[in-house]
Each structure stands twice: as C-alpha cells, then as structure tokens.
MARLUM-727941 format. One record per residue (C-alpha): residue number from 1; x, y, z. Coordinates in nm, 4 decimals. Each point is the difference from the previous one (the first is absolute). Layout:
{NUM; {X; Y; Z}};
...
This chain:
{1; {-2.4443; 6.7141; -4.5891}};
{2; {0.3353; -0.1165; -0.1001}};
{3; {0.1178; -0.2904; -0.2756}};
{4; {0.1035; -0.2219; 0.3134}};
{5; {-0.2910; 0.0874; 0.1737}};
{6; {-0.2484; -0.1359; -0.2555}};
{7; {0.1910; -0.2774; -0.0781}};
{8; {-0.0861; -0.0824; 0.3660}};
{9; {-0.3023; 0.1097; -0.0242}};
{10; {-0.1009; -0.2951; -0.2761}};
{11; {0.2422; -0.2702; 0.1887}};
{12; {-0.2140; 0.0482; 0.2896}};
{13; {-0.3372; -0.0197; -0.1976}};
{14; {0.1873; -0.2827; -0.2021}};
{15; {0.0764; -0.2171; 0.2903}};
{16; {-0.3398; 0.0411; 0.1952}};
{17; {-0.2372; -0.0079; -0.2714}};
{18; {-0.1587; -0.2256; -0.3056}};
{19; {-0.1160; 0.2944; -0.1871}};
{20; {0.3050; 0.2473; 0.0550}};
{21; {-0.0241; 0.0674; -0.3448}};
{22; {-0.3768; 0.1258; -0.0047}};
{23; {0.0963; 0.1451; 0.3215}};
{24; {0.2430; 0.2417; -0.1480}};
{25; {-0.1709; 0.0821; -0.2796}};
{26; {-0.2964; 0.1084; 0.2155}};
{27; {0.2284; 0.2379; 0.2390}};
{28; {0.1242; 0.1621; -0.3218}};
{29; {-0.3345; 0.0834; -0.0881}};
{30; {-0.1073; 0.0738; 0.4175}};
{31; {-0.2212; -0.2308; -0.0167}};
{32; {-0.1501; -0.2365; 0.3160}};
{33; {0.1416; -0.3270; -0.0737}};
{34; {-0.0636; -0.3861; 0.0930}};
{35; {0.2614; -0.1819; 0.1575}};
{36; {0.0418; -0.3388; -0.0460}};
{37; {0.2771; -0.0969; 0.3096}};
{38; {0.2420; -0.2835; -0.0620}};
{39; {-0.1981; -0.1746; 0.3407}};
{40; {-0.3055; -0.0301; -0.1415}};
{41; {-0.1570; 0.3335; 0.1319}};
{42; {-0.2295; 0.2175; -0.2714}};
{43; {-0.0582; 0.3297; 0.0590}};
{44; {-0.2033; 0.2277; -0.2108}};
{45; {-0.0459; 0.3843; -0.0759}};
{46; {0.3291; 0.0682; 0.1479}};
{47; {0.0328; 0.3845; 0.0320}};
{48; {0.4134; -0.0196; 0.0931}};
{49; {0.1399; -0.3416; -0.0753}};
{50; {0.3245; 0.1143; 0.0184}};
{51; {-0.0534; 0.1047; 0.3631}};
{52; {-0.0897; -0.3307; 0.0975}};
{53; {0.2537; -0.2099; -0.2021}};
{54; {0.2742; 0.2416; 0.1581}};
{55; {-0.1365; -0.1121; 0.3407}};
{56; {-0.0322; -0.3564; -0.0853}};
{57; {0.3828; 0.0205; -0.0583}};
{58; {0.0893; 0.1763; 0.2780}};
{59; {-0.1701; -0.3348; 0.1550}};
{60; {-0.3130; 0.1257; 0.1240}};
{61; {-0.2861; -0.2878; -0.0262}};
{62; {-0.3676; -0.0356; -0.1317}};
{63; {-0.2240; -0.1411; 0.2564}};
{64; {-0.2804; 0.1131; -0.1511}};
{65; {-0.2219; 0.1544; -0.2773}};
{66; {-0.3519; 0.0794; -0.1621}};
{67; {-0.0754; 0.2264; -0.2813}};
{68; {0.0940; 0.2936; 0.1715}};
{69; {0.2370; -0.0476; 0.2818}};
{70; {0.2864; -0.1444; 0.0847}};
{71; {0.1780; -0.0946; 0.3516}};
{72; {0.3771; -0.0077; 0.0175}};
{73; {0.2456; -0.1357; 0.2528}};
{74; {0.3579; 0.0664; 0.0351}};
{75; {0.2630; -0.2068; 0.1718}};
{76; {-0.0596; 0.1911; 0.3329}};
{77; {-0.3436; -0.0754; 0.0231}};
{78; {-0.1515; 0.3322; -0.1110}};
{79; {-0.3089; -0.0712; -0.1998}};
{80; {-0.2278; 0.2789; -0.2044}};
{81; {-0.2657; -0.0366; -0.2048}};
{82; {0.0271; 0.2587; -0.3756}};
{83; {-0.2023; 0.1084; -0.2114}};
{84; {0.0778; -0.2031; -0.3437}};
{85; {-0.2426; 0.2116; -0.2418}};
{86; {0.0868; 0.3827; 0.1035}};
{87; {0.2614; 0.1689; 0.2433}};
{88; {0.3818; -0.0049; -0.0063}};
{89; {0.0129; -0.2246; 0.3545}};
{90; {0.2976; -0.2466; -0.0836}};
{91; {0.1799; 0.2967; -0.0861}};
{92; {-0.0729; 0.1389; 0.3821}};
{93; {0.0871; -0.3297; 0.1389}};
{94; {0.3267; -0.0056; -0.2433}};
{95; {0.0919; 0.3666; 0.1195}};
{96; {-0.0708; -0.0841; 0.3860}};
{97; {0.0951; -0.3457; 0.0123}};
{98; {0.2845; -0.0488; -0.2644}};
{99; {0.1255; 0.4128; -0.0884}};
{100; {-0.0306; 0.0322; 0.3867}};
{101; {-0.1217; 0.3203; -0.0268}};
{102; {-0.0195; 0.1042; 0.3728}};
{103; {0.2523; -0.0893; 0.2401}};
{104; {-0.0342; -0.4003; 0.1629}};
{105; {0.0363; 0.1162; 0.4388}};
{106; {-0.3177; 0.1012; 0.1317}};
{107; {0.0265; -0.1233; 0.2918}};
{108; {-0.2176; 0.1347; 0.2644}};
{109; {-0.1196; 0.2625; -0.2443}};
{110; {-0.3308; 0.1741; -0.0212}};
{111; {-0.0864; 0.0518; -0.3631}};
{112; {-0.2701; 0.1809; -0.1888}};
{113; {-0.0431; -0.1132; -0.3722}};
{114; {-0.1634; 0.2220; -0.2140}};
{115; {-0.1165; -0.1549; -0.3222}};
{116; {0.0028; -0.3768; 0.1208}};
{117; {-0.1270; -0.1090; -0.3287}};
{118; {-0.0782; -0.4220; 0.0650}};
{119; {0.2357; 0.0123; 0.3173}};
{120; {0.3241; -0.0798; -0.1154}};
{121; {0.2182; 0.2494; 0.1306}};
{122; {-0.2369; -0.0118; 0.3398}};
{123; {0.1229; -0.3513; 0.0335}};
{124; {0.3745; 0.0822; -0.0931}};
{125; {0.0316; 0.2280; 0.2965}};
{126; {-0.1887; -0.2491; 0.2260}};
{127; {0.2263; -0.2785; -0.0781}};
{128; {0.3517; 0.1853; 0.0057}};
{129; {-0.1218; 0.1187; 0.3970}};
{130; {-0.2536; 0.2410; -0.0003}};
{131; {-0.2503; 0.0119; 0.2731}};
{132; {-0.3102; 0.1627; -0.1205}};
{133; {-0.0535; 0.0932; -0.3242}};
{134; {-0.2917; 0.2534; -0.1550}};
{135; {-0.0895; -0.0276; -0.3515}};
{136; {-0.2369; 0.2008; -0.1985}};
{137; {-0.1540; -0.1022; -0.3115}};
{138; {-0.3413; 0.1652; -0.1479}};
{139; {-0.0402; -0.2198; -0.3080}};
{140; {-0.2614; -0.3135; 0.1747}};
{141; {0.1848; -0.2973; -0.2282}};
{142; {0.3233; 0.1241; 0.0986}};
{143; {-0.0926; 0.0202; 0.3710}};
{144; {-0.1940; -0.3199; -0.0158}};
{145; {0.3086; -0.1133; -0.1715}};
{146; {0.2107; 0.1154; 0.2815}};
{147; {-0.2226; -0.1371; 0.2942}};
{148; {0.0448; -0.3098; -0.1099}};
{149; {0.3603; -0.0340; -0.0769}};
{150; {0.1001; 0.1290; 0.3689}};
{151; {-0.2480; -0.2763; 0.1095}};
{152; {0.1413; -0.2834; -0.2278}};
{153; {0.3456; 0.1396; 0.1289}};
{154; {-0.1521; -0.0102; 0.4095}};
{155; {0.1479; 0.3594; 0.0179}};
{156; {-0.3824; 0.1675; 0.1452}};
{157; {0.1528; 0.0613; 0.3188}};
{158; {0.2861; 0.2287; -0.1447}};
{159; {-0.1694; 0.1446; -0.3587}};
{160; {-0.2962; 0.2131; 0.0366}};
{161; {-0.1917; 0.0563; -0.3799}};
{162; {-0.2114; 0.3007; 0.0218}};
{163; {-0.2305; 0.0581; -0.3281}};
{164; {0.0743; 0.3676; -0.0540}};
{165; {0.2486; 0.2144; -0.1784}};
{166; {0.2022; 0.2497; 0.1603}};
{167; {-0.0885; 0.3654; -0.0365}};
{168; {0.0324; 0.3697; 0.0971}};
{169; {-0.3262; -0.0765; 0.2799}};
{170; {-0.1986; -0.2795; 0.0527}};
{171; {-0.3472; -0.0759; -0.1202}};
{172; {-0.0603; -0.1002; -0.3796}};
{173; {0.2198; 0.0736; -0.3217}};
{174; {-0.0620; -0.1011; -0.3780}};
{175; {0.2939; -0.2589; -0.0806}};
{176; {0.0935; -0.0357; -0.4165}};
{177; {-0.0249; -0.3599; -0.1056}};
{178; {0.1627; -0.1275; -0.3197}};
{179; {-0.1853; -0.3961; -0.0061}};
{180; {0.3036; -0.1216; -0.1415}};
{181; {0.2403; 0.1399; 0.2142}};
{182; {-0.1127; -0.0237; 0.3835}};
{183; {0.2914; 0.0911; 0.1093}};
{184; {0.0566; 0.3340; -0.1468}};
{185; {-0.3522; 0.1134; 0.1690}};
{186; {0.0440; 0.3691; 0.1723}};
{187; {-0.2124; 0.2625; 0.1077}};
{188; {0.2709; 0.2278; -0.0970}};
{189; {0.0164; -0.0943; -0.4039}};
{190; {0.3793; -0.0382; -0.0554}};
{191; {0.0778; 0.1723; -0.3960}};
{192; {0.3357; -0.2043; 0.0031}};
{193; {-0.2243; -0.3343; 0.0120}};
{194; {-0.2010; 0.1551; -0.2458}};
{195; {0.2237; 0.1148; -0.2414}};
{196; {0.1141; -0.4216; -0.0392}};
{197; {-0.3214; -0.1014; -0.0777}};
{198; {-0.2296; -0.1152; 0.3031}};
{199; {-0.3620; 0.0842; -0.0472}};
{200; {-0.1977; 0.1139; 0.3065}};
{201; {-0.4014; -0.0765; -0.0884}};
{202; {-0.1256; 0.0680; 0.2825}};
{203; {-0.1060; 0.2061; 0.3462}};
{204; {-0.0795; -0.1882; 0.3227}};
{205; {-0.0750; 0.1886; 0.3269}};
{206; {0.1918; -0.2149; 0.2870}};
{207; {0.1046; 0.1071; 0.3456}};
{208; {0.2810; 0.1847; 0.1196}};
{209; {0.2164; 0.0960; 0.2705}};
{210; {0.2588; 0.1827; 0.0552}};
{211; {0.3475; -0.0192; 0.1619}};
{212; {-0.0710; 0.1614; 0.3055}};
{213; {-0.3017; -0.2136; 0.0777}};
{214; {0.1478; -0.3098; -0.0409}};
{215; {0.2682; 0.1068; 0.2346}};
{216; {-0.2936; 0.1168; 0.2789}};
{217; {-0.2291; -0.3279; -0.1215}};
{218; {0.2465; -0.2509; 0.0740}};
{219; {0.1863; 0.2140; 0.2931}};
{220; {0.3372; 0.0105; -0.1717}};
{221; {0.2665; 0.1287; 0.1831}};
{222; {0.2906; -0.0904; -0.2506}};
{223; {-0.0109; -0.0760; -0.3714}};
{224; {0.3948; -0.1574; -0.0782}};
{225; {-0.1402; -0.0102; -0.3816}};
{226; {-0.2524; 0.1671; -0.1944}};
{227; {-0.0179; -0.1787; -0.3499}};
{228; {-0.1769; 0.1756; -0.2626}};
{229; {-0.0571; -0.1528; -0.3773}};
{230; {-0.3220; 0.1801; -0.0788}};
{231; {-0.0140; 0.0899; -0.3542}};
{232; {0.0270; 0.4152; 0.0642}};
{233; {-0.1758; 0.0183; 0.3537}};
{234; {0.3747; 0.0412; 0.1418}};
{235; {-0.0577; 0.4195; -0.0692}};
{236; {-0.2924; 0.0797; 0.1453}};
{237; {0.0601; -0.1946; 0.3235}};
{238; {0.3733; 0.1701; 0.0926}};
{239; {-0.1715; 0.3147; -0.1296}};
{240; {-0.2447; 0.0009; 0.2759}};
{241; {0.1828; -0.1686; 0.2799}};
{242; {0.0341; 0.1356; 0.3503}};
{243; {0.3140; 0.0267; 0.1858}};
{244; {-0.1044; -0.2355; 0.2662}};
{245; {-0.0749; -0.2575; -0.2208}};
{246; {0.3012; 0.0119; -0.1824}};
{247; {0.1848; 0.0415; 0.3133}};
{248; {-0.0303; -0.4135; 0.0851}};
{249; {0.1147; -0.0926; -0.3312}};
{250; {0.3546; -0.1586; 0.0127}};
{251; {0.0371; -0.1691; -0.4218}};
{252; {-0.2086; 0.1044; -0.3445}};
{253; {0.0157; -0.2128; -0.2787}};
{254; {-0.2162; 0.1391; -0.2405}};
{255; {-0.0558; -0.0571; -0.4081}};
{256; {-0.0309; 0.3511; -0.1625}};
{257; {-0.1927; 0.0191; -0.3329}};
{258; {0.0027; 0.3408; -0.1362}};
{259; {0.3493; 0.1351; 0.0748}};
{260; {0.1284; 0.0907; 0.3879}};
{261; {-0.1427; 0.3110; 0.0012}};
{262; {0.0367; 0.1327; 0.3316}};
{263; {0.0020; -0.3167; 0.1947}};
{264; {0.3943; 0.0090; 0.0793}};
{265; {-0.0153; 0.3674; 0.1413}};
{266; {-0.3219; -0.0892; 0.1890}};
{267; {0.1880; -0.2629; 0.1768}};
{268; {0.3499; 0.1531; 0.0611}};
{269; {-0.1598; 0.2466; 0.1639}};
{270; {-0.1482; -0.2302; 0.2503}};
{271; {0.3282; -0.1906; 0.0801}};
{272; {0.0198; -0.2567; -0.2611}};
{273; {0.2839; -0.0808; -0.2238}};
{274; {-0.1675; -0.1054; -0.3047}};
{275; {0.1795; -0.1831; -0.3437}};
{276; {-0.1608; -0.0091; -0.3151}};
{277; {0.0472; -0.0031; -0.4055}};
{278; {-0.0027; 0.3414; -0.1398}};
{279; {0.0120; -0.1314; -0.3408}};
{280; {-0.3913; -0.2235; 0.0353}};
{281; {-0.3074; 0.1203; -0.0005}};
{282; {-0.1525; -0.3226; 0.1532}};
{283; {0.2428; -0.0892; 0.2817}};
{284; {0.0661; -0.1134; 0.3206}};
{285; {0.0961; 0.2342; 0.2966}};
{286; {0.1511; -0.1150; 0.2882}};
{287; {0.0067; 0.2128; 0.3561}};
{288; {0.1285; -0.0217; 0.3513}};
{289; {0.0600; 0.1598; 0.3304}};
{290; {0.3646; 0.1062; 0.0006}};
C-alpha cells in the first residue's frame, strides 16, 4: 500500500467512524474490530472494517445488521447480505461492483458461475442483461447466503444457486474449509493461499458436479461466459474437459491461484485467444472466441 493510499485509507475511517482511532490500531494488529458509525450504527467483531468503510464511501448503505450479518444497498438497488465476523465479501462486492472486474453487457447471455460465493457476481451478470444464470457454491452459509440475496434482489427467475462445487465427475468431493475465510474454501487446496496465511481446519464431504453435467442437466446449448473464481479447482476441471463441452463456450474469465500452468495452451488450442499476467501467480485470465 502506498503513502497516499493510507492516508486515504484513515480519511475514510476518519470521516465514517467515532472510533477511527481504535479502528486503526486494531487493523495494524489484524484484529476484528468494532465500529462505531458516525449515524449511530454499532457493529461488533468486525473481521474487515476497512472493506466496509471503503463501501460506505463509495455510497453503498446499511439497511440492516445483527451480530453477524450485514445487508448492503447501493444506489442501483442491488442489496446483499455479508458476513461481518469471517470472509473477505465487501472486498467481492468492491471488485465486482466498484473494480468492475468482468465486463458490464450481458445482455441476453447465458452464464455459468463457478464459485458464486453469497451471489454477488450471480447478480452482476443478471442485472447488466443476462438471461439465466447458474451458480455453484458447496459451502451451505455461502449458498444459503446466495439464495437469499437473488431473492431479496427478485432475480429467481434468471439466477439458478446449485449447492455443489464443480469437479472432474459428479457425485461427492471433500471441500477444505478455513472458518475464517469462507471464501477461500476449495477442494483443490490452493499453496499460493496458503503460503499468505489462511488456515484450512477442516474436511466436509459436499456434492459435486461436473461441467459436462451441468451442461446435459440444464440442456445448455450455448454458454457466452463461463466464470470461474474457485480457489484452485480451475486445473482439474480444463484438465478433464471434453471437446464438446468446450466446444459451446464463447468467454472465460477465470482467477488462477497457483501460476497459469497450462491453462493458456489448453485454450489456444481450442480457438480461444486468451490474455493474462505472466508476471502473478494469483491472476486473472481472460479468453475468447476469435
């Protein structure tokens, strides 16, 4: 982080919140945090206050709160309830929302979302035009999560949440959980995550499918993007996929976490023109139909 950015950094705290002070002193140490809000709003145990102050500035909203969520509205409309005590979901929302990650047409698109997390970039691609939308998430809070921001949003006719993760064959797969951080949670352990600190402590068996049976379940005939943020299950997927699946795939965007191995290859040679960061071993690659 840079001078100017910090100094930004504690404006922002400064200007939203009584207890900026105690606020940055906690985030030095990584601490959760209380946040005392200049409106009168008290939140406690919070895992990313910066996340949320950055947010409030950006003039997203508090509607409301308990001791563990959170639901947020922006000046479109778009409301999702966070997690406050674990996860890094106002830093999704920032990065879809804000960063605008992934492009802002959809229109008329067919998407599949793997790694939906609470629904946020689900919704994204729902609002900016898409017509049907198919997210996977195994983690239950994160799905339940998810369910109920498309319904908050009235988006259940276009986003479809399916509680599994996305895998070489359907059935059941062990997904790595790290309690603090939901939203690294992989069935394919990711030793970039690992190397900055995020502790998985524990094993839970939860469904799976795999690409080729979502395209047969839900009688795809076109997928105009395939988004994939799924903490390391990116490999073993285009390692295993068939030519006929990848065949009705027009646009990747995809978050790599252990290098690009041979992802780029894999997809030239099936027609795509692909862009990427050598340089980053956590990226984002971006691929389409030439």
């Amino acid at each position: 982080m840079t001078i100017k950015s910090k100094v930004s950094t504690v404006l922002s705290i400064r200007k939203f919140t009584k207890n900026w002070v105690s606020i940055i002193f906690m985030m030095i140490k990584g601490k959760e945090t209380a946040i005392f809000l200049r409106t009168g709003q008290n939140l406690y145990d919070v895992k990313d206050p910066y996340g949320l102050i950055n947010l409030l500035s950006l003039e997203w909203e508090i509607l409301e709160f308990d001791n563990t969520f959170v639901v947020l509205k922006n000046l479109s409309g778009v409301k999702l309830k966070c997690r406050l005590r674990e996860g890094f979901d106002f830093g999704h929302i920032f990065e879809i929302f804000e960063k605008n990650t992934y492009p802002q047409n959809f229109k008329n698109s067919m998407v599949i979302d793997i790694g939906a997390s609470t629904a946020d970039s689900c919704i994204y691609f729902a609002i900016n035009g898409a017509n049907e939308v198919y997210g996977l998430e195994p983690m239950k809070e994160s799905y339940e999560l998810a369910v109920y921001n498309v319904m908050v949003n009235n988006l259940t006719s276009k986003v479809h949440i399916i509680n599994a993760a996305c895998s070489s064959k359907s059935g059941s797969v062990y997904l790595n959980v790290s309690s603090k951080n939901p939203n690294a949670n992989s069935i394919n352990q990711s030793k970039t995550v690992k190397g900055i600190g995020i502790n998985f402590d524990s094993r839970i068996l939860v469904d799976s499918i795999s690409l080729k049976d979502i395209i047969y379940q839900y009688n795809l005939t076109k997928v105009d993007l395939l988004k994939m943020d799924c903490e390391g299950c990116e490999y073993e997927v285009f390692q295993n996929i068939e030519e006929s699946d990848i065949s009705i795939i027009n646009n990747i965007i995809l978050e790599f976490h252990d290098g690009i191995k041979f992802l780029p290859d894999l997809l030239k040679r099936h027609g795509f023109d692909v862009r990427y960061d050598h340089s980053k071993e956590v990226g984002i690659l971006t691929a389409y139909r030439k």
